[in-house]
MIDOSE-1310 file (N, C-alpha, C; in nm, 2 decimals, decimal comma, always signed):
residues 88
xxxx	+0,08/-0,12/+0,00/+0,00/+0,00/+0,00/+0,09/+0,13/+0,00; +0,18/+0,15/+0,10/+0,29/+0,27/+0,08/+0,31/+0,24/-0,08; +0,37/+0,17/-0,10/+0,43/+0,19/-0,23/+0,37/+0,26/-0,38; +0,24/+0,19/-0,33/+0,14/+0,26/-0,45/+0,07/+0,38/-0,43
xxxx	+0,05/+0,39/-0,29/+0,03/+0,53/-0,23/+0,12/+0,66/-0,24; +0,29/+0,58/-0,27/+0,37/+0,69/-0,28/+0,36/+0,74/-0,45; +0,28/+0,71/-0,54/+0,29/+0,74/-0,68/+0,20/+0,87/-0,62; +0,15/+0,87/-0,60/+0,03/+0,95/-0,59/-0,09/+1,01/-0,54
xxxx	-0,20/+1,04/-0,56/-0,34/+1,01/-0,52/-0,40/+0,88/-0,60; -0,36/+0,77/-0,62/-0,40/+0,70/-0,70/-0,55/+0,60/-0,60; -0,58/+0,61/-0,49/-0,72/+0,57/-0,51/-0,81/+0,67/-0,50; -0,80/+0,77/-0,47/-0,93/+0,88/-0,53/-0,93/+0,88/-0,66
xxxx	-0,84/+0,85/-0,73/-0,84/+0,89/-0,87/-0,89/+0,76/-0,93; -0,86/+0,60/-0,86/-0,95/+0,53/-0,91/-1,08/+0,49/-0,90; -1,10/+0,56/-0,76/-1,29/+0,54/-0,72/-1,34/+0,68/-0,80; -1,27/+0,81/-0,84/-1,37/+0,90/-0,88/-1,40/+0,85/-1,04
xxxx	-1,27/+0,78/-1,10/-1,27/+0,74/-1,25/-1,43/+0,63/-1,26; -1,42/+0,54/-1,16/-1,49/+0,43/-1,14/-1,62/+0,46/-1,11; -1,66/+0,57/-1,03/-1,78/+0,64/-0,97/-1,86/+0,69/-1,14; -1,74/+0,79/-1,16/-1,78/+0,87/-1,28/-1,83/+0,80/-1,41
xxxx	-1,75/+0,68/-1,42/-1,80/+0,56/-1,54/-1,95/+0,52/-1,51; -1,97/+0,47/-1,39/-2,05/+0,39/-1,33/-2,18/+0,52/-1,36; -2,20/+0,65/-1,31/-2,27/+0,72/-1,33/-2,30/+0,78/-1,48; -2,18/+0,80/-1,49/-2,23/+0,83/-1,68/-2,34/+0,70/-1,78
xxxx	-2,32/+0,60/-1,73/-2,37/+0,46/-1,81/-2,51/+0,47/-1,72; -2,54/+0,48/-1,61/-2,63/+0,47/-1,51/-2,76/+0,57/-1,60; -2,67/+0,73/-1,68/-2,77/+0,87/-1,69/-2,81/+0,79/-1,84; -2,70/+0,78/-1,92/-2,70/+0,72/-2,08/-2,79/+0,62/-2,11
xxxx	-2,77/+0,49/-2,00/-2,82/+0,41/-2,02/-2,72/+0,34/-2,11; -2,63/+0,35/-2,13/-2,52/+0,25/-2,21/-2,39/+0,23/-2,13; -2,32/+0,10/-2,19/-2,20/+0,07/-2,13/-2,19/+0,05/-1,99; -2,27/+0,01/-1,96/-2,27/-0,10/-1,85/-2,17/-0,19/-1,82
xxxx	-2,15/-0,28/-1,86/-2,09/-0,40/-1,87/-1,92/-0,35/-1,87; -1,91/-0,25/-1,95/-1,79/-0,17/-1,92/-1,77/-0,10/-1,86; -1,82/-0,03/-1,77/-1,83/+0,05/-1,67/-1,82/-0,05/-1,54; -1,89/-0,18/-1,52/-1,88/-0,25/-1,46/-1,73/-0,34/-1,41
xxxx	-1,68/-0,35/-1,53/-1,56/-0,40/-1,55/-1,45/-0,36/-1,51; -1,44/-0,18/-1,54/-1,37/-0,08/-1,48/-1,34/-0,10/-1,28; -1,48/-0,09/-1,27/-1,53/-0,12/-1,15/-1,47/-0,27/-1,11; -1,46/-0,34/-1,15/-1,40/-0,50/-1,10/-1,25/-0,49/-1,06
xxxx	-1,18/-0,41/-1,17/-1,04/-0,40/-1,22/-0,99/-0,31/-1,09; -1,12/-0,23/-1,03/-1,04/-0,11/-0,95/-1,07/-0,12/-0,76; -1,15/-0,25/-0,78/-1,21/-0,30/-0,63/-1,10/-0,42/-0,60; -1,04/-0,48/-0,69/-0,95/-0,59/-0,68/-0,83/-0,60/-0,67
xxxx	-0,81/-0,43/-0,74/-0,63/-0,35/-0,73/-0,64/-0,30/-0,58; -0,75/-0,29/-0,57/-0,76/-0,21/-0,40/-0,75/-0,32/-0,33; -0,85/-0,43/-0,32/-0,85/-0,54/-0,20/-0,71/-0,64/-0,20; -0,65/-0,65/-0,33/-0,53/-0,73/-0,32/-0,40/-0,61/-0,27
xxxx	-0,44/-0,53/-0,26/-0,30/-0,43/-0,24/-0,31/-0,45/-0,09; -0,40/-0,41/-0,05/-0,45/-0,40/+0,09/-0,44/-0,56/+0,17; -0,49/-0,66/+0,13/-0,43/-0,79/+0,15/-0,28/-0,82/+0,16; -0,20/-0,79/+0,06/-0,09/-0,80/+0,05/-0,02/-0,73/+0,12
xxxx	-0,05/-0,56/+0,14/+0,03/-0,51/+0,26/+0,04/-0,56/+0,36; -0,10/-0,62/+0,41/-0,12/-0,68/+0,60/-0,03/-0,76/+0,59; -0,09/-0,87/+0,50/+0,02/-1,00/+0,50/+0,18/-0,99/+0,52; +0,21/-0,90/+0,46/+0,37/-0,88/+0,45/+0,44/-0,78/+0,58
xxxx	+0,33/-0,72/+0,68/+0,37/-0,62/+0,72/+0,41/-0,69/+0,87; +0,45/-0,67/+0,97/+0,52/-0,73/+1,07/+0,46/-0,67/+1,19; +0,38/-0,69/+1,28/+0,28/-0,83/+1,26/+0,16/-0,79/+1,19; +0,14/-0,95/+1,11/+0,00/-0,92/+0,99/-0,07/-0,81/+1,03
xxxx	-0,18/-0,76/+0,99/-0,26/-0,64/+0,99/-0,37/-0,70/+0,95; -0,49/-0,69/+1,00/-0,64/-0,71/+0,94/-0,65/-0,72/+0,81; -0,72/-0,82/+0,75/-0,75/-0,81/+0,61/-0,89/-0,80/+0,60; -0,95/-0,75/+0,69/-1,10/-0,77/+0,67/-1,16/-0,69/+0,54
xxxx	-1,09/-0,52/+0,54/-1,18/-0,44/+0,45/-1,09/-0,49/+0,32; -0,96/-0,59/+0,30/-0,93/-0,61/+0,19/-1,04/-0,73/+0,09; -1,09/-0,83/+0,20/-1,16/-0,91/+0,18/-1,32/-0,86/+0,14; -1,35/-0,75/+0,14/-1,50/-0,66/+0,17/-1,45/-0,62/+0,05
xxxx	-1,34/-0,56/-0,01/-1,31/-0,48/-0,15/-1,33/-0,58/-0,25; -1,28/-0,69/-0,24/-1,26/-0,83/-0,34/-1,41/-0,87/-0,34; -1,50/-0,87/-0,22/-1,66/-0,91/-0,24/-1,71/-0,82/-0,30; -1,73/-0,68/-0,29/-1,74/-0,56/-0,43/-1,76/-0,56/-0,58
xxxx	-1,59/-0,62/-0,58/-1,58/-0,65/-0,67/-1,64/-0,76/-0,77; -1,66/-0,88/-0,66/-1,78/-1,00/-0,71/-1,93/-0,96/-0,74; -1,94/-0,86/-0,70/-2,08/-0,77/-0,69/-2,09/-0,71/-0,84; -1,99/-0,64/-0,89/-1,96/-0,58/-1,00/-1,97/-0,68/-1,10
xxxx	-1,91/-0,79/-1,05/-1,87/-0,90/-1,18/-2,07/-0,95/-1,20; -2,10/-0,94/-1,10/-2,23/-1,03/-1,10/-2,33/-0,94/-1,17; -2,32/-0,79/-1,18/-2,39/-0,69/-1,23/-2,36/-0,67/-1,37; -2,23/-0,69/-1,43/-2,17/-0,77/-1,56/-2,25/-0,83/-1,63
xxxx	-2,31/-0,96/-1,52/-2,33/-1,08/-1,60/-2,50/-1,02/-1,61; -2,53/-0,97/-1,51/-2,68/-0,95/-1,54/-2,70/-0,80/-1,67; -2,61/-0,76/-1,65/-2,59/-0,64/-1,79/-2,64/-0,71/-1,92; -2,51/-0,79/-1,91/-2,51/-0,86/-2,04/-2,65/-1,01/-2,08
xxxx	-2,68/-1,02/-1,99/-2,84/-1,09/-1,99/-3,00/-1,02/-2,04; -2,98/-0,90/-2,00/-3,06/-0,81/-2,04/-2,98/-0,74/-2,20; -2,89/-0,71/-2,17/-2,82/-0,65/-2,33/-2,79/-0,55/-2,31; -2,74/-0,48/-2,18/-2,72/-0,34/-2,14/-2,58/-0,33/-2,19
């Protein structure tokens, strides 16, 4: 997590990218399924980062909200699949 935190602001920048996709497709009504995906890509970078810090960090650290980011993201996948069922 330092490591990736030291590039930058890089998780506001991936929940507002993610937010903003997710809302644009939501007003349009298009691109779903890709906006969704975005969303998979950017709950998963977060819960494994966050997993992997604890794990490595001396002594372990909670992984609970890494494990709550990764279920998110199964959320997203699942919204995917019902996108693409309907044809959104």
């Amino acid at each position: 997590m330092v490591i990736i935190e030291s590039f930058g602001p890089v998780w506001p920048v991936v929940f507002m990218v993610t937010g903003a996709l997710l809302a644009t497709a939501a007003v349009w009504g298009r691109w779903a399924v890709g906006a969704h995906i975005v969303g998979i890509f950017g709950w998963m970078f977060y819960g494994v980062s966050i997993i992997s810090g604890s794990v490595l960090s001396e002594p372990p650290a909670p992984i609970a909200f890494g494990v709550v980011a990764i279920g998110i993201a199964g959320i997203h996948f699942g919204m995917t699949r019902a996108h693409q069922e309907v044809g959104g």
